[in-house]
C-alpha positions in Angstrom: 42.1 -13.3 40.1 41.0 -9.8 41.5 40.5 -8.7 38.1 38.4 -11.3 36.5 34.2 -10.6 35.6 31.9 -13.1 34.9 30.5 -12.8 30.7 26.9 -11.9 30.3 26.5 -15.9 29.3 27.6 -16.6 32.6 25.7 -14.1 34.3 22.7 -15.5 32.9 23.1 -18.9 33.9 23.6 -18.2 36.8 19.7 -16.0 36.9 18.7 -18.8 35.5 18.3 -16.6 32.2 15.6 -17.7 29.1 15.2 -16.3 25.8 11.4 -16.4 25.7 9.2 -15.4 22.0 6.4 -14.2 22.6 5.8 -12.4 19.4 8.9 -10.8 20.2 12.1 -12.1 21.9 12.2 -11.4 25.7 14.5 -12.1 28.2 13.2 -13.9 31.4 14.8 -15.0 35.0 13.9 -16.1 37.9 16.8 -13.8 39.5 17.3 -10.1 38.5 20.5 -9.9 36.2 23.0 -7.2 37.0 21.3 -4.5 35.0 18.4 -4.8 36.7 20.2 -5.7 40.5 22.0 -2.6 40.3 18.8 -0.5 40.2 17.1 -2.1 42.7 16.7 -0.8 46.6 19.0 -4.2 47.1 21.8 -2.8 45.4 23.9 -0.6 48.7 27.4 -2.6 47.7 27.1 -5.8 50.0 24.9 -8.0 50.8 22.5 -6.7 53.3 20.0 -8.5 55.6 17.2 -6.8 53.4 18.9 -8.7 50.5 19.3 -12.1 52.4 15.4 -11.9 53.9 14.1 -11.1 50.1 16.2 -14.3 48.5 14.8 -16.7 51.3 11.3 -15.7 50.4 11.8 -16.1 46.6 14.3 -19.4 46.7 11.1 -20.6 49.5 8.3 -19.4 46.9 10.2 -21.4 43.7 10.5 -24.2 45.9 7.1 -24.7 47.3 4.8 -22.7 45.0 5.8 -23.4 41.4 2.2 -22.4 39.9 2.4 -18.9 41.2 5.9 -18.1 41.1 7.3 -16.6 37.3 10.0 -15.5 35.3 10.5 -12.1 35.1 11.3 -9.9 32.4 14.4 -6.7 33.6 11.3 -4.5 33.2 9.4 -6.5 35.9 12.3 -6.9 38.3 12.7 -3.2 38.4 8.9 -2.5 38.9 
């Protein structure tokens, strides 16, 4: 329906969302979540050829370089 949103559970799944403790809990994804999507230069209200060029290049660098490539915490995404 028009009206339905996804829950932040699902949102997170889909970022491919982890609780990581390191000293202190932390939330890391290999996608930006909402909070942090909606801050970003990305964010003009459809997806944009900027937008589409930036995924390739991250979906290309989890696939084929795994040792570089990290989670990010909301902080890092927006930096």
């Amino acid at each position: 329906f028009w009206d339905d949103q996804l829950t932040s559970d699902e949102e997170d799944l889909i970022c491919g969302c982890y609780e990581v403790w390191t000293g202190e809990v932390h939330f890391k994804s290999w996608w930006p979540r909402p909070i942090s999507w909606k801050s970003s230069g990305f964010n003009c209200g459809y997806w944009s050829n900027d937008a589409e060029d930036w995924f390739q290049q991250r979906l290309n660098a989890i696939r084929h370089s795994s040792d570089s490539i990290q989670l990010l915490t909301n902080n890092q995404w927006r930096s």
